[in-house]
Structures are given as C-alpha cells and as structure tokens.
C-alpha positions in Angstrom: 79.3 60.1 23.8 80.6 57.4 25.9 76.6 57.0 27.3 75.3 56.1 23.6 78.2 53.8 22.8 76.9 52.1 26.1 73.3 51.8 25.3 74.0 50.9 22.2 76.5 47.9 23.4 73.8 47.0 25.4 71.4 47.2 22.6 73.4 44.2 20.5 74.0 42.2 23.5 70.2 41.9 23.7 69.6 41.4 20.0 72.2 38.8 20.1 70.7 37.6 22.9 67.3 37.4 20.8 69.1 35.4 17.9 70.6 33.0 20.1 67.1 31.9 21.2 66.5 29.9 18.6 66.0 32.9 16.2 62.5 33.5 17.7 61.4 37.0 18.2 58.5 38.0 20.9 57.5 41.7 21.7 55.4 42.3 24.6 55.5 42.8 28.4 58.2 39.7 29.0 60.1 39.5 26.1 62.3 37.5 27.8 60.7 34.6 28.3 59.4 33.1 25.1 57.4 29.9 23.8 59.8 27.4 22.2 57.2 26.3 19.6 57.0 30.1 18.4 59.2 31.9 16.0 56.8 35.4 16.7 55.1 35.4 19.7 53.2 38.7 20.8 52.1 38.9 24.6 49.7 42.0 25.5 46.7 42.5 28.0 45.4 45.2 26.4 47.4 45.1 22.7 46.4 43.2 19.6 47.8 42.0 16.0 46.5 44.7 13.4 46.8 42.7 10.0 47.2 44.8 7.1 43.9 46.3 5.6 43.7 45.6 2.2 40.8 47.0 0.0 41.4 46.1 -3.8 43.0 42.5 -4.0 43.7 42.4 -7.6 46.4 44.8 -7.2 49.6 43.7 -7.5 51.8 42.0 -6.3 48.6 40.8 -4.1 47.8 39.1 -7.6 51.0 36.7 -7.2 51.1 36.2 -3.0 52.6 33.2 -2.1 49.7 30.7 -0.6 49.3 31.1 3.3 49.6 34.9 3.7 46.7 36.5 5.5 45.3 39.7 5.0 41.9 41.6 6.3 39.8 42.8 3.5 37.8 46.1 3.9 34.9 46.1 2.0 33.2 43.1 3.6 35.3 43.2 6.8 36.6 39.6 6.5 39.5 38.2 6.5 41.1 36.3 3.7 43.8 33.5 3.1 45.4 33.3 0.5 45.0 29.7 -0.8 45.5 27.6 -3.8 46.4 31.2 -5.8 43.3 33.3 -5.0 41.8 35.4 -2.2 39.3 32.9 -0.4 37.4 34.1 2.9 38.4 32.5 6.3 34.9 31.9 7.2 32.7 33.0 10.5 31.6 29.7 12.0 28.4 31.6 12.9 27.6 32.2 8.9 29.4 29.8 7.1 29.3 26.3 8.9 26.3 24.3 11.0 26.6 25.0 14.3 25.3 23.6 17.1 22.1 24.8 18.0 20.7 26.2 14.7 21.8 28.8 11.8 20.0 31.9 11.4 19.9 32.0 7.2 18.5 33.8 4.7 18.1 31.6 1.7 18.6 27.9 0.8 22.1 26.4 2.0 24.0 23.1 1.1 24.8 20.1 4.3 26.9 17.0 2.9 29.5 16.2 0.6 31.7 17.6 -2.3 33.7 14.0 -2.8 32.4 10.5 -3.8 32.2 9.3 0.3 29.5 8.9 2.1 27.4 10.7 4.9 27.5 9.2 8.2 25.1 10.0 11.2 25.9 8.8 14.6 24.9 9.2 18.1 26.8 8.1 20.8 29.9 7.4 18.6 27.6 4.9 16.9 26.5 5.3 13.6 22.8 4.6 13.0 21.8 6.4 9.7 24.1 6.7 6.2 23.4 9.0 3.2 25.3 7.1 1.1 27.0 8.7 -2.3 24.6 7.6 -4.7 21.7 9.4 -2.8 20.4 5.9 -1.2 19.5 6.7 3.1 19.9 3.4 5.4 18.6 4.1 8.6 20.0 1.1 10.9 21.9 -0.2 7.9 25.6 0.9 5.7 24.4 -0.3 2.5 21.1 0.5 1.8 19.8 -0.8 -1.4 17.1 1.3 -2.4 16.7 4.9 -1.9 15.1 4.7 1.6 15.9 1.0 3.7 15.3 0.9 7.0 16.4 -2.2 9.1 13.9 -3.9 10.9 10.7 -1.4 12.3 9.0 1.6 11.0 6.5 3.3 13.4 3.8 6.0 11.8 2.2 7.6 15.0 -1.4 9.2 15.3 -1.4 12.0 17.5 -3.0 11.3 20.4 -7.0 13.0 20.6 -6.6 14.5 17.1 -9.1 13.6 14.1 -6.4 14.2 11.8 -5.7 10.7 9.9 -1.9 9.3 9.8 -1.4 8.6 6.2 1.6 6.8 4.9 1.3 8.1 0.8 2.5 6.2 -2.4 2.7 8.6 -5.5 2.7 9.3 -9.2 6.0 11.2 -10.7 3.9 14.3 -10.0 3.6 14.2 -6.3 -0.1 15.3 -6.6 -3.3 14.0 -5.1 -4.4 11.3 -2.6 -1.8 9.0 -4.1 -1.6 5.9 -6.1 -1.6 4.0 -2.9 -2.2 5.1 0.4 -2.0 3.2 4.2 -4.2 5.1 6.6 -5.0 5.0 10.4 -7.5 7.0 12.7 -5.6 5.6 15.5 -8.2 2.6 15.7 -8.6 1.4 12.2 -6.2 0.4 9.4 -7.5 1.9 5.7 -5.6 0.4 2.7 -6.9 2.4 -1.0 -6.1 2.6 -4.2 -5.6 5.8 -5.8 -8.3 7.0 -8.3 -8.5 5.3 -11.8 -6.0 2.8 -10.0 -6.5 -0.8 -9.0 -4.9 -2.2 -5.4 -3.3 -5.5 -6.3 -1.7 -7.9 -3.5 0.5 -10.3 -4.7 2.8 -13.2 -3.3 5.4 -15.6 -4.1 2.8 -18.2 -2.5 -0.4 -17.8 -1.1 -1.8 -14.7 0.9 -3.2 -15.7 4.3 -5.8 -12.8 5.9 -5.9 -13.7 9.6 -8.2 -11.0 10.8 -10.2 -11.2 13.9 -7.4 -12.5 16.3 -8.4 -9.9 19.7 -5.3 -10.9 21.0 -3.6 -7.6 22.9 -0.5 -6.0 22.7 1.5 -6.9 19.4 2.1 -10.7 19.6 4.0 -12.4 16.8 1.0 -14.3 13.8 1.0 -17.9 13.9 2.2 -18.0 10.5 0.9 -20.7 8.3 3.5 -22.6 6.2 3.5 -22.0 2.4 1.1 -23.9 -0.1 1.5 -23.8 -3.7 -2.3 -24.6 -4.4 -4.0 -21.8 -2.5 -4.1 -18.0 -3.6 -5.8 -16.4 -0.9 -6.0 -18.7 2.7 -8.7 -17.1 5.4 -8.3 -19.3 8.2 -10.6 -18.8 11.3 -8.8 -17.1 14.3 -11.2 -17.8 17.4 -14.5 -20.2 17.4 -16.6 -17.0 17.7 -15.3 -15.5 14.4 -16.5 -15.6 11.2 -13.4 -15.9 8.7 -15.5 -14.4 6.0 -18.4 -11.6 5.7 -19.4 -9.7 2.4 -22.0 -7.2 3.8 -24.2 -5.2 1.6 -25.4 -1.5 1.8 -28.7 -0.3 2.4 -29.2 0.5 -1.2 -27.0 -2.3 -2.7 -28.4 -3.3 -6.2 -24.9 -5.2 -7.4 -24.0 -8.5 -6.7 -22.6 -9.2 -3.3 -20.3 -11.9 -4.9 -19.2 -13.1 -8.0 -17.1 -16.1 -9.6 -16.5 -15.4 -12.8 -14.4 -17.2 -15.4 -11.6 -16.4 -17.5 -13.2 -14.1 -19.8 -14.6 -12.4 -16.9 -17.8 -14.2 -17.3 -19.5 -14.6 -13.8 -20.2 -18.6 -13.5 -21.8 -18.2 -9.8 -23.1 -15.5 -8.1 -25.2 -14.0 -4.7 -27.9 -11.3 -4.8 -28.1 -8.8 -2.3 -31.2 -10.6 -1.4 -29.6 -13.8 -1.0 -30.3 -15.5 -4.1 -27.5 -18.1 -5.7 -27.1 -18.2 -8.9 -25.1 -21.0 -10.9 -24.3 -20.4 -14.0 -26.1 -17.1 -13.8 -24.9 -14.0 -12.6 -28.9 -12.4 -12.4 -31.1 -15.3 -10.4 -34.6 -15.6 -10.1 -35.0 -17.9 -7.3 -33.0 -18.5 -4.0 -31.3 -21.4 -6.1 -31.2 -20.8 -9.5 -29.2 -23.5 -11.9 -28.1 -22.3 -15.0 -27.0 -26.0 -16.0 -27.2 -29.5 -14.8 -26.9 -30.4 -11.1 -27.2 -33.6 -9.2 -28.8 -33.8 -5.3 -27.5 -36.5 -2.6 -24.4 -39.2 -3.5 -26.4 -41.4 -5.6 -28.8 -38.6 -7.4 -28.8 -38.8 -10.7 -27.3 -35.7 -12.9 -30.4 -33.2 -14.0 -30.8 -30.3 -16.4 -33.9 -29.2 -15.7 -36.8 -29.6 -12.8 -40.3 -27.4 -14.4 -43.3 -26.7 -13.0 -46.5 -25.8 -15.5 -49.9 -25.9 -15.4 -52.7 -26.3 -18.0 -56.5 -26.6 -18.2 -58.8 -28.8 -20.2 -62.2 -28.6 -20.9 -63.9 -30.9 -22.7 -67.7 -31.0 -22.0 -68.7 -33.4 -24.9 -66.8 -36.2 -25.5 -68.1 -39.5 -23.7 -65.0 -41.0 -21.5 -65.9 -44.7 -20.7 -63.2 -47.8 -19.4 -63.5 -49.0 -23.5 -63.2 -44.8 -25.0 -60.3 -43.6 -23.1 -59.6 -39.8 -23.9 -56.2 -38.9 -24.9 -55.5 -34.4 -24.7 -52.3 -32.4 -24.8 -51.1 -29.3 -23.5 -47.9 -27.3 -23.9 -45.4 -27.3 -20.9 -42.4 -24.8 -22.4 -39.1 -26.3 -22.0 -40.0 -29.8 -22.0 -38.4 -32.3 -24.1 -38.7 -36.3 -25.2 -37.7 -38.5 -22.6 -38.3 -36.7 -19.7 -40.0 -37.3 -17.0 -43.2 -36.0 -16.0 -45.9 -35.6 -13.5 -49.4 -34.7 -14.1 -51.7 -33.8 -10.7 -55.5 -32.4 -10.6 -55.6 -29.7 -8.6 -58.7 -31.2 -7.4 -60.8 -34.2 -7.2 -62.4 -34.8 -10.5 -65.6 -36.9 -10.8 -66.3 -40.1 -9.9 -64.4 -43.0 -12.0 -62.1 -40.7 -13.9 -58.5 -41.2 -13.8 -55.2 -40.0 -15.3 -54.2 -43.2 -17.1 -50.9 -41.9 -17.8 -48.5 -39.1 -19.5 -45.8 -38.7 -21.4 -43.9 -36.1 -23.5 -44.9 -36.3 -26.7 -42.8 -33.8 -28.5 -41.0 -30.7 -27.8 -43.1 -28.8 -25.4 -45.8 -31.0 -25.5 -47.1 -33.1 -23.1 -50.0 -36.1 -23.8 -52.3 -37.0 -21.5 -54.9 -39.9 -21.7 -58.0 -40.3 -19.2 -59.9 -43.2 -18.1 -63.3 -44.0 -16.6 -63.0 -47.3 -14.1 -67.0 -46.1 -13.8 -69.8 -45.5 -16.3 -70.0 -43.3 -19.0 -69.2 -39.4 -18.6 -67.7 -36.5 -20.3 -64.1 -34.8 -18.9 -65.9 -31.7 -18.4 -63.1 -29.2 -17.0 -59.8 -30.0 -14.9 -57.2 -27.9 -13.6 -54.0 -29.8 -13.7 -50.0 -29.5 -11.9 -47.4 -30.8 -14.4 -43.8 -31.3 -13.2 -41.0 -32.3 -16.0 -37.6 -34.0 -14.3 -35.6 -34.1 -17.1 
C-alpha cells in the first residue's frame, strides 16, 4: 500500500511539474525537455500523429466544427481543414498548385488571379512581363495599352535551313484562312499581302518614304527624311547604282504597267507593256500617243493635233498652163479651218508643174491648186503626203 501511495506522489509531482512549464504538454522519448513555442509537442523516431479518420463529414457535430480543426477524410484519402464553415481539402502541392518543373494533368487547369490585381512575371527579382487585370499583356512595360504592347523590339525568327515561311498573321473575328494581313519571310525576303477580297492600304500622318535598295550590312539605323506635307509617297534613291523605281512586267502581261488615273478613277496617263505612253489615253497606239493638246520646247506653241494623210489625184484631161491654174481637193479626216498644212509629191511630177499652194477649206477638206511655170500639160496622176499642224 505504502508502494502505490508512492508512485502515485510521484505521479503528481510530475504532472505538476508538466503544468508549471508553461502549461505545455510533450509525449515522446524526452518529455522533459520541451520547445517553448509549443503547447503539444510529440517527439518519436519511429511514431507518428494518427488524425482522426473521418468518412461522412456531414454528420454532426462535424456540421458545426469550429474553423481550424483538422481531420483526414477516408474516401479520397485527403486531409481537410475546416475553413470558413465547410470541409475544404488541404491540397497536394504535386496536384493542386504549379510546381516547379511541370504538372502531370489530366484536363484543362486555371494559372492567375481570383481578385482585381494584376499578374506579374519576373526574372531575376525583376519584373519584365505583366498580365494586367483587364486581360492587357506588357512585355517590357506595367501599363500596357492594348491587349499585347511590347516595349521597344519584336524579333520573328526563321528556322535556320527549313523551307517553312515565318509568318506574322492579322485575322478576321474567325481566326480562319491566310489572314486579312499577313508579314512573311523565307529568311531572305520580306512578303507583305493582303488577305483575299481585301485591299493592303499604307497610310501616314505625312508622307511614306520607301528607301529600298540601301546594301548596307548589319541593321544600321535609316537616314530618315524629315516630314513634308506635299508629298504622299517619297522614293528617294539610296546608292548611284540604284534605280529608285522599276515596274516590271510578266511574260504574258496584257494590262497596263502603270496608270494615273483621276478622281473618278479615270486613267489620264498611262504605259503599255510594250512601252507605249499614253496621255489622256489609257489604250495607246503609238509610243507617244496625246489624247489632248501638248506643246514641244520653251517657246513651242500649244497643239491639238499633228496628222499625217495621203491622197491621190488623177486628172488626165484638163490642160494646166501658168494662165489655167488647176485647183483639186481631197479629204484628210480630222482636219479643220485654220490649220496648218503641208502638201508633198511623193515623187517628181512633170516638168513645170508646181503645188501653188494649200489650205483647208472646210472640215476635212483640204484644197489644193497647181501651176505650170512651163507650157501647157494636163496633171495626169500624183501621189501626194499631207501633214495638218493644227
């Protein structure tokens, strides 16, 4: 008898002993050496905390738990916390958060944001690319202003020794197709297009200046050219060898190589495939072909019309004599009163007989009188050049 009452003397020395420490409690191989911070410390090598298993949360009173109690749930071996009045699962960093390295999923998961703040990327404890909260990315910048902004460079890169083409795509609300606009590189050549049933239109707030042709290596900063308010489209010339401007045609080209047309779309100039110019005229029939007045050298007078006809007369009885001149006329289309005009034989005619002169006598019509400085002698027949300046 007097052994138990000892043991259990002993017995409340220790337990007072245990509530004198600060009212902590720790079971294990040194109880009595504890961690201040702790009010239950447990210290095992080979022994571990068995929560309580818990299979049907909606029993009570699991239904009313205070928030922070922990339990382990059976049926999907997890274990649970209670939190803000429900069962919510303490989740497996390997399942339930991005982990370095890579997550093995098995459908579509969420990365981001469930607030109104942005989302920051940084490298190097340096941010360099924001997802902001209205769905705008900066790359280099905090406040992007459009959905993508990226400060300074953008680089597209063709793979090196592949065919493929590097393709940088602008599309309709579909998504489908080559694109409303594309910018394309074979890794030597630059492509710009339009997509199909769509026009490519360049615009400025002042001119446009094409500086093509510069061979100069590396990536060198343009010589930019300083604004003008006059000039749409500037092609200055880059080297003495270049050319600032070609148009070349196809081997089947039937079109126009270029046109200047007006504002009703009405070409007012115009060059064939086969070099022709027309002025005026977008279909020319000669290598210069006027469609209106023109005027040659700095004192020319203005023209409408330079025309070339020919006629023949024959006349193998009338008697032509320096006292009986004979007077003919021929039709030259086109020409009208006041012109001027020309009248040549195409060869010599007989002896004494001369164009006296000429003159257009009407619409079309062109009068023609012959002399005789000789004897008498009939016309006979004469093939005859008329030019009309008019």
């Amino acid at each position: 008898m007097k052994r138990h009452l000892h043991l259990l003397s002993v017995g409340l020395l220790l337990l007072c002993a245990t509530v004198a420490q600060s009212q902590q409690l720790k079971l294990g191989t040194t109880p009595n050496t504890t961690n201040k911070s702790a009010l239950l410390e447990l210290e095992s090598k080979k022994q571990g905390l068995l929560l309580t298993r818990i299979s049907d949360t909606t029993l009570a009173p699991l239904t009313t738990a205070p928030d922070g109690m922990i339990i382990y749930f059976t049926p999907d071996s997890t274990l649970r916390l209670r939190k803000g009045g429900s069962w919510q699962k303490i989740t497996d960093v390997s399942t339930g958060a991005w982990v370095l390295g890579g997550n093995s999923v098995t459908s579509e998961k969420k990365l981001g944001t469930i607030s109104t703040f942005d989302l920051p990327f940084i490298t190097n404890n340096t941010e360099y690319m924001r997802l902001t909260s209205s769905g705008r990315l900066g790359i280099g910048l905090t406040t992007p202003a459009l959905p993508l902004s990226v400060k300074d460079s953008i680089e597209i890169r063709h793979t090196t020794g592949s065919t493929a083409i590097s393709t940088l795509y602008f599309t309709n609300t579909a998504g489908s197709g080559n694109g409303d606009f594309r910018i394309a590189s074979d890794g030597v050549d630059i492509f710009w297009q339009g997509g199909g049933g769509h026009n490519l239109h360049m615009g400025s707030w002042w001119g446009i200046v094409l500086s093509g042709d510069r061979q100069v290596s590396g990536i060198p900063t343009p010589s930019f050219i300083s604004a003008s308010t006059n000039t749409g489209v500037l092609i200055p010339a880059q080297r003495m060898a270049s050319v600032p401007l070609a148009v070349q045609a196809i081997a089947s080209q039937t079109a126009n190589l270029t046109e200047w047309r007006n504002s009703s779309a009405t070409a007012v100039s115009a060059i064939t495939a086969n070099g022709s110019l027309g002025v005026l005229t977008s279909t020319p029939t000669a290598k210069l072909d006027v469609a209106g007045t023109f005027k040659l050298g700095s004192s020319g007078t203005i023209l409408s019309n330079i025309i070339k006809g020919s006629a023949t007369i024959t006349d193998n009885s009338t008697t032509v004599s320096g006292n009986s001149p004979l007077t003919k006329t021929i039709t030259i289309t086109g020409a009208t009163t006041q012109g001027n005009v020309m009248v040549n034989p195409r060869a010599a005619m007989s002896a004494g007989l001369t164009i006296a002169y000429a003159y257009i006598s009407a619409a079309n019509t062109v009068t023609i009188t012959f002399g005789n400085t000789g004897g008498s002698q009939v016309l006979g027949t004469v093939n005859l050049d008329v030019t009309v300046v008019q």
